[in-house]
N, C-alpha and C positions, 0 to 999 in steps of 0.2 A: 468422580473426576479427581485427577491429581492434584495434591494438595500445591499451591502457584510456588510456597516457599517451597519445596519437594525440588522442583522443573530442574531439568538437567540443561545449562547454558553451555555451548561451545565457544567461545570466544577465539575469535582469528585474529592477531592483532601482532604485527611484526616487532613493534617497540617492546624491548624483554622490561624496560623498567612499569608503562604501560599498563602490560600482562600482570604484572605481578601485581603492580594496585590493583585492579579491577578486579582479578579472580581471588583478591584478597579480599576485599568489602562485601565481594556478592558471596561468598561461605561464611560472613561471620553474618549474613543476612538470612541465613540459611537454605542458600543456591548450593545444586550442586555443580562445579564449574571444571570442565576440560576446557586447556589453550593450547594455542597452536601460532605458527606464524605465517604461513603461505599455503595457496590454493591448495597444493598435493597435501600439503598434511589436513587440511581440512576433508575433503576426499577421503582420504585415507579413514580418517575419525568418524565421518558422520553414519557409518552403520555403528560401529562399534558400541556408540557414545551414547543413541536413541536420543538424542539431543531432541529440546522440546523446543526449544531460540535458540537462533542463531545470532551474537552481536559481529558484526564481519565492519573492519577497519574499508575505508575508501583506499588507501595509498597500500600497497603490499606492494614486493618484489614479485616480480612475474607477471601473471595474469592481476588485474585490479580488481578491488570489491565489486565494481560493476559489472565487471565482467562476470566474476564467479555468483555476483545476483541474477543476473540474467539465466544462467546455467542452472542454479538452482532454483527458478522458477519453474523453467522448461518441466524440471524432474518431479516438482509435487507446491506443495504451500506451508511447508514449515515457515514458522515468522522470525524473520528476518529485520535485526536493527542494524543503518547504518550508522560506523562512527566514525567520525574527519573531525579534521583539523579546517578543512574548505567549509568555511560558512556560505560561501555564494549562494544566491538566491538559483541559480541556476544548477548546482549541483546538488541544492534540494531539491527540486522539480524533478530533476534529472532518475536519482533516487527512487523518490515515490512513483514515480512514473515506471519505471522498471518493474514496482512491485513490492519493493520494500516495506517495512511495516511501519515504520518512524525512520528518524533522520536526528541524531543527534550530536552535535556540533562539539567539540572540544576548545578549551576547556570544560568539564561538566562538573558538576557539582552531585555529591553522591544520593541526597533527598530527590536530586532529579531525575537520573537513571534508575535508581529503583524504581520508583514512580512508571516512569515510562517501560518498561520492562511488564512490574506486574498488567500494567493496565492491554499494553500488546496479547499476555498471556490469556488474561480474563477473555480478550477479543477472541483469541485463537481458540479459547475452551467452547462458548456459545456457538464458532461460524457452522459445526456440524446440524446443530436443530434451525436455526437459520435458514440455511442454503437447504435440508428439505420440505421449508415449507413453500420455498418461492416454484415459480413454475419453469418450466423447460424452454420455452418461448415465447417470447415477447416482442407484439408488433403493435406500430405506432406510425401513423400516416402513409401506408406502404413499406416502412423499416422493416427489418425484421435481427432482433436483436436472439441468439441462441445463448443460453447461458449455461449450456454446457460444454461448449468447444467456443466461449466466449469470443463468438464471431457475430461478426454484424453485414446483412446485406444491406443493400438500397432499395427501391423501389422498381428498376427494372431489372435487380437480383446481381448485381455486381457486390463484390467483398471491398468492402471498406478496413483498413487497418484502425486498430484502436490499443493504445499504450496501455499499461494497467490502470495506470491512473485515469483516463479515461472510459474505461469500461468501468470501472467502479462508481465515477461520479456519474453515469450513464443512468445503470441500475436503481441507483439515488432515485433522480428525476424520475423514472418511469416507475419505481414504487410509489411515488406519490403525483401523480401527474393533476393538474393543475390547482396545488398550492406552491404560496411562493417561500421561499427558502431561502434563508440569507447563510452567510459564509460558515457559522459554528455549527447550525442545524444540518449542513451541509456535510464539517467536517464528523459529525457526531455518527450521522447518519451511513458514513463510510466508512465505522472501525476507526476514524483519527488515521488515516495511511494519504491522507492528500495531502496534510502538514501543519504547520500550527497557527493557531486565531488569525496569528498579528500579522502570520504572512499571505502574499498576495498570488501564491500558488492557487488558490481555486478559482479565481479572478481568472490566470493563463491559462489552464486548463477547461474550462467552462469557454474563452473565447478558443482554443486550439481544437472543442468538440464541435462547436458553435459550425465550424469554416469543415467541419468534416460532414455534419449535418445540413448543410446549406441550402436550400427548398430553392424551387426553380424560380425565375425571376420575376417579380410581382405577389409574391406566393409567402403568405405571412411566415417568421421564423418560428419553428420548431422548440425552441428556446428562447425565452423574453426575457427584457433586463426589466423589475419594476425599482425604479429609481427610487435609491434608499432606503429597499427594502430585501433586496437577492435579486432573485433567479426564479422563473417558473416553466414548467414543461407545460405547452400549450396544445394538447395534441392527445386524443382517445388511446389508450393503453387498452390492446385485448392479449391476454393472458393464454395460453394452453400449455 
């Protein structure tokens, strides 16, 4: 495995003064660091560069971080950090939900982004032994969850839509189905990509899976809150 100080960082970030701190900190950290300022030069880089992380700014001229997150989800799972100056709780959701790897807020502090950086990378180096040990299919009350075209049916076989973030904390609960899991076991247990301790992102997501999983009427939920302690997936998990 490549060594994480090694990992080649493309940083897209429009602000030249910005640029210059960051890809300054992270080579005397020993990153190797291309920047850029807009989607097309990103494009343009990201064969070139073999870039291992992507840190990609929220605000750019043109197309937005979101946008071009969205776009490069589509194309594979290179990990991906957001950076903004928007602390909003919602365009953290927003973010992680996309697919994003972390969500990091500016001002930052440089023991922080490294931090979060290497730990995204560690994440990124493990998800290949990971992901072949899990199974191809996973059904649970009638569901039927695919986790290689990361589509989810219902029980009379209709496609249900589910954001990244919600496929992920899906797979959570159905790796471990009926223990209860509170918020950090939650975020641990998903690579840290739902977002951090303090915040109320798996709280929204957990209720915006809740309303997409909704069992017919009278018909116990799918998903339990056990007060003051998490979340539990209430519901037979069969594997193939």
């Amino acid at each position: 495995m490549k060594a994480i100080e090694a990992a080649h960082v493309l940083l897209v970030e429009d602000d030249d003064g910005m640029r210059v701190l960051v890809t300054r900190l992270l080579r005397e950290s020993g990153y190797r660091v291309t920047g850029c300022r807009t989607g097309t030069e990103m494009w343009r880089l990201l064969p070139e560069t073999s870039a291992d992380i992507v840190l990609l700014d929220v605000m750019l001229p043109g197309a937005s971080g979101f946008d071009l997150l969205r776009a490069l989800r589509a194309k594979g799972g290179i990990p991906v950090i957001m950076l903004s100056a928007r602390s909003e709780e919602a365009d953290r959701v927003l973010g992680l939900e996309l697919g994003a790897d972390d969500y990091v807020s500016k001002p930052f502090g440089r023991p922080e982004l490294l931090a979060r950086i290497r730990a995204v990378l560690r994440r990124s180096a493990m998800t290949p032994t990971a992901a072949a040990a899990r199974p191809e299919v996973m059904s649970f009350d009638g569901w039927r969850l695919d986790l290689r075209s990361r589509t989810l049916t219902d029980p009379v076989g209709a496609a249900v839509d589910l954001s990244g973030g919600e496929f992920d904390l899906l797979v959570v609960f159905l790796e471990h189905p009926g223990r209860v899991l509170g918020r950090d076991q939650i975020l641990e247990m998903s690579r840290g990509r739902l977002a951090a301790p303090s915040d109320r992102s798996v709280d929204t997501l957990v209720s915006r899976l809740r309303r997409k999983l909704e069992p017919p009427e009278g018909a116990s939920p799918v998903i339990k809150t056990v007060r003051g302690s998490g979340y539990v997936l209430a519901a037979k998990v069969d594997q193939a």
